[in-house]
C-alpha positions in Angstrom: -1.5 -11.7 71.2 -4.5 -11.1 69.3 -4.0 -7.5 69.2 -0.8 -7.9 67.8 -1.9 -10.8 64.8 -4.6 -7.8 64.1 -2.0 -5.5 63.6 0.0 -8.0 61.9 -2.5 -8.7 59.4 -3.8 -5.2 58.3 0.4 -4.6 57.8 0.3 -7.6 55.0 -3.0 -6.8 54.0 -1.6 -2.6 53.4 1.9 -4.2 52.0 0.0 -6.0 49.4 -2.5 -3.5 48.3 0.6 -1.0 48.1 2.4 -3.4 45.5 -0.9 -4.2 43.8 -1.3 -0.2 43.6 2.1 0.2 42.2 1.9 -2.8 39.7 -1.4 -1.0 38.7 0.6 2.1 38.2 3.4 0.9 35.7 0.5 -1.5 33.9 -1.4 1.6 33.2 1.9 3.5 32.4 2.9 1.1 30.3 0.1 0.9 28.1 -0.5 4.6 27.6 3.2 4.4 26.9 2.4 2.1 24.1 -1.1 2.9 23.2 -0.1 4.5 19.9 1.4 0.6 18.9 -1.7 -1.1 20.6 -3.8 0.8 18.2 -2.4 0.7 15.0 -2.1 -3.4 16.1 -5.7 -3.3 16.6 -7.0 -1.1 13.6 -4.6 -3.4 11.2 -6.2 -6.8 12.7 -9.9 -5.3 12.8 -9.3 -4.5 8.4 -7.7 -8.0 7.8 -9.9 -10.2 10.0 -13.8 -8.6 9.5 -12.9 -6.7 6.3 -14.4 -8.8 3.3 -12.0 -9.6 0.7 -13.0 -9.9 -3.4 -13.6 -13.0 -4.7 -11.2 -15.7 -3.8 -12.0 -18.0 -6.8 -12.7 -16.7 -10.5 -16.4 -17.7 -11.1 -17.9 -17.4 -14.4 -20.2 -18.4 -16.0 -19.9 -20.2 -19.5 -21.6 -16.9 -21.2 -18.9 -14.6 -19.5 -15.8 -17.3 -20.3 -16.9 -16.9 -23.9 -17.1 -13.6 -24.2 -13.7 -13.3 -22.8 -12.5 -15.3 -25.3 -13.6 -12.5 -28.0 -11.6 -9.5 -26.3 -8.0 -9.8 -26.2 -5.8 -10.3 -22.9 -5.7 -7.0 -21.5 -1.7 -5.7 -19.9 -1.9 -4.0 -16.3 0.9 -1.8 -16.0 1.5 -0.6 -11.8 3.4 1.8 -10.5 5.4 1.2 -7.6 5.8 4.0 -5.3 3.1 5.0 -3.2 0.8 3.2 -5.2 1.6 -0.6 -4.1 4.1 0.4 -1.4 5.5 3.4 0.0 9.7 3.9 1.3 11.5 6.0 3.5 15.3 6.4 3.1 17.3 6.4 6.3 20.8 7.7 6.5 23.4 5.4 7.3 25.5 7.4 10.7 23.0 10.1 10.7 22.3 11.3 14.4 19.1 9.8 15.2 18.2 7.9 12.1 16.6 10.3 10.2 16.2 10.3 6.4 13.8 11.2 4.2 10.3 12.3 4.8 7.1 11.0 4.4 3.4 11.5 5.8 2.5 9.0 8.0 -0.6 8.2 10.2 1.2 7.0 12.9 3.9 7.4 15.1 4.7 3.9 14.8 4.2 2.0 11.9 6.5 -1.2 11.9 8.1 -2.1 8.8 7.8 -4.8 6.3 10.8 -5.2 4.5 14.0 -3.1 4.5 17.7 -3.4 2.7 20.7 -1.4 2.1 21.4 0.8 -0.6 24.6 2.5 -0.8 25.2 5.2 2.1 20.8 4.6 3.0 18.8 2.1 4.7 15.5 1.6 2.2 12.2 1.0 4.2 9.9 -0.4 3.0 6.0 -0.6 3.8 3.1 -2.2 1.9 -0.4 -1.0 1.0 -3.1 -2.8 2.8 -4.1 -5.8 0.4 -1.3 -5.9 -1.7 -0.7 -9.4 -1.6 -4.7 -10.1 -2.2 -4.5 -7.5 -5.5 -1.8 -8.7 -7.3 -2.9 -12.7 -6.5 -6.2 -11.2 -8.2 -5.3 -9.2 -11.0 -2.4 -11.4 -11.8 -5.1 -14.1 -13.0 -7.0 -11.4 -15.1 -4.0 -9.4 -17.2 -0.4 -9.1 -18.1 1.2 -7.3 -15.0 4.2 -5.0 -15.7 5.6 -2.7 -13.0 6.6 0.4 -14.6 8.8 2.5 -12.4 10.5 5.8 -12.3 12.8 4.7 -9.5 16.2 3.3 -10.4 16.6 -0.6 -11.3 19.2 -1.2 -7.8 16.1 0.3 -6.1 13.1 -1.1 -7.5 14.6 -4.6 -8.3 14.5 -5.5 -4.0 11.2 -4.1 -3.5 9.5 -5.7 -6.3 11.2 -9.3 -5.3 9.6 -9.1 -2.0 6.1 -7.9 -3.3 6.3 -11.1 -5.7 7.3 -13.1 -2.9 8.5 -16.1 -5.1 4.7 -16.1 -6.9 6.4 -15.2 -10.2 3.7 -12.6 -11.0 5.9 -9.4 -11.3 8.6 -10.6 -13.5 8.0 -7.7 -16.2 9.2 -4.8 -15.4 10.4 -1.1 -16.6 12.3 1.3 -14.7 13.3 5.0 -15.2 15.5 4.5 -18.1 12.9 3.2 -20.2 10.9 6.5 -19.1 10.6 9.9 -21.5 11.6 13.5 -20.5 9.2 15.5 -20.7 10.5 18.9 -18.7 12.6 17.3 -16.7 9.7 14.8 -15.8 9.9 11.1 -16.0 7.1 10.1 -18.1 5.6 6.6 -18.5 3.6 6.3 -21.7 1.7 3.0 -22.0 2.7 2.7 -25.0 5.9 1.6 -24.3 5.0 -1.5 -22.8 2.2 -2.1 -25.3 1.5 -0.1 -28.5 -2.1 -1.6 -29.0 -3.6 1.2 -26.4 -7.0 -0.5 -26.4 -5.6 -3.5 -24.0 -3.2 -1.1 -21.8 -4.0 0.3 -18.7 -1.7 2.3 -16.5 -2.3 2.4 -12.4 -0.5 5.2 -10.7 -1.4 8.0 -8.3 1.0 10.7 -10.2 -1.4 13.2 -11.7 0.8 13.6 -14.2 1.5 10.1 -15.2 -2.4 9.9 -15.7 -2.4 13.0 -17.6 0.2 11.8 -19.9 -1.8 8.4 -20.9 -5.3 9.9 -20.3 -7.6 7.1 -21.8 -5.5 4.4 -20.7 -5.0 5.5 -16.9 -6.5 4.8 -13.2 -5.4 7.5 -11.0 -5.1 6.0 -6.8 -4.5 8.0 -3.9 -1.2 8.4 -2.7 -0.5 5.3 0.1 0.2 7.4 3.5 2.4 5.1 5.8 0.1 3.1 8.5 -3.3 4.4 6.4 -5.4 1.2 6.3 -7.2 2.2 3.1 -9.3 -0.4 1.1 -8.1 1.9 -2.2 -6.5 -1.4 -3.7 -9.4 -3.8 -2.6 -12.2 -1.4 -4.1 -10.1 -1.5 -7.0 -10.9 -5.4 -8.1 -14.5 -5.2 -9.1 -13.8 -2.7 -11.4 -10.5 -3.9 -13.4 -12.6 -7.7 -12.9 -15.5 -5.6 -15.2 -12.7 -4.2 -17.4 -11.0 -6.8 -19.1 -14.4 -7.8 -21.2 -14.1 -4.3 -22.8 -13.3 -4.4 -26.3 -10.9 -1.2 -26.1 -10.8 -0.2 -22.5 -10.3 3.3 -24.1 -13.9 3.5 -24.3 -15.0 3.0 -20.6 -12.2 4.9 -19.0 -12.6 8.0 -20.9 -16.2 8.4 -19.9 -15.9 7.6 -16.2 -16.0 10.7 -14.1 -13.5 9.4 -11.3 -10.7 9.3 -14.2 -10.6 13.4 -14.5 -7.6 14.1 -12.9 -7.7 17.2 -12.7 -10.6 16.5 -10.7 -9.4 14.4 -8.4 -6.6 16.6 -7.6 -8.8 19.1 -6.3 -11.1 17.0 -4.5 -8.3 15.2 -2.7 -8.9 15.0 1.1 -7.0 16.5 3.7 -5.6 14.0 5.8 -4.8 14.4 9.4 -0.9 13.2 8.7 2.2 13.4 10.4 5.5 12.6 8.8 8.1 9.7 9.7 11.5 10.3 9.0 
């Protein structure tokens, strides 16, 4: 009797560290399946949580308040794509889903908002920050979104990165734009003729060529990329509006030669999403 409890025992105590083997197995498999997801989840919690934020309140000092009151309001003109938000265009019936292509950092990246538009589903994916930049800059200047993209496309996005705050309510799209060799120019002074309160925030090379003095050229937004290009941003534009003709700083700041920056552009390990 004993011998057979023995052998009784080592058979549960084998049976369980088979199934404890095996749960181990599809555990592990699972999260190597998913690792890719696990550590875009982690990288994107690590940047909002322990990532410092600008200012949360405006504080100035009386000096500063009155000298703001000698410069004039300044307008902050944004682009849209790739600069606050980046899409993807997905067939509607096309085998696998595929659509347009974009770099992207990861193989998956979820999405943030997405709609229909005509035979495509639009997807949409926001810059790290953007909610924090425009809460910020939207106390500072007159925010127009100026757009080459088409008023049925724009008009969704823009609702959604408003959000019901009522900060983006101005905006342009490509037929207010000027053909320049078949290009869709954006001159800043379209939205405001008094160039030395206009500034233009785009990553088109071109667009920044086009309003030189007036312009703040950003790196392209590559989908899942958790840059900080938008946060390091605020200090600067916060400086800004006490210039007397913003002409003057942007002109002499080395960063603003776009030419430049072009050719000093990294090179990304990227992928692209379709």
């Amino acid at each position: 009797m004993g011998v057979d409890a023995a052998s009784l025992n080592t058979s549960n105590t084998s049976a369980i560290t088979f199934f404890i083997t095996i749960l181990g197995i599809l555990l592990v498999g699972t999260l190597l399946r998913f690792r890719r997801r696990l550590r875009y989840i982690t990288n994107k919690l690590c940047y909002e949580l322990f990532l410092s934020k600008y200012l949360h309140g405006d504080y100035m000092t009386s000096c500063s308040k009155r000298k703001l009151t000698l410069v004039k309001k300044k307008t902050l003109v944004l682009d849209l794509d790739e600069t606050l938000m980046t899409s993807v265009f997905v067939k509607k019936g096309v085998k696998g889903g595929r659509g347009s292509k974009k770099k992207c950092k990861w193989h998956y990246v979820p999405v943030d908002f997405e709609f229909n538009l005509h035979d495509s589903t639009v997807k949409v994916y926001k810059r790290p920050f953007v909610d924090h930049f425009l809460d910020q800059v939207s106390k500072w200047f007159d925010i127009v979104v100026f757009t080459a993209g088409t008023e049925p496309y724009a008009t969704p996005i823009i609702d959604y990165l408003d959000g019901g705050r009522n900060i983006l309510g101005h905006r342009l799209f490509r037929d207010k734009c000027v053909t320049v060799q078949g290009f869709n120019a954006k001159f800043v002074s379209i939205v405001n003729d008094d160039k030395a309160n206009v500034i233009l925030l785009d990553n088109s090379i071109p667009e920044c060529c086009f309003n030189v003095d007036n312009s703040i050229p950003i790196f392209d937004y590559i989908i899942g990329d958790w840059d900080t290009e938008l946060l390091n941003l605020l200090p600067f534009l916060d400086a800004i509006r006490f210039a007397g003709d913003v002409r003057s700083v942007l002109k002499r700041c080395k960063r603003l030669n776009t030419l430049d920056l072009y050719l000093q552009k990294p090179h990304r390990n990227i992928k692209y999403k379709n």
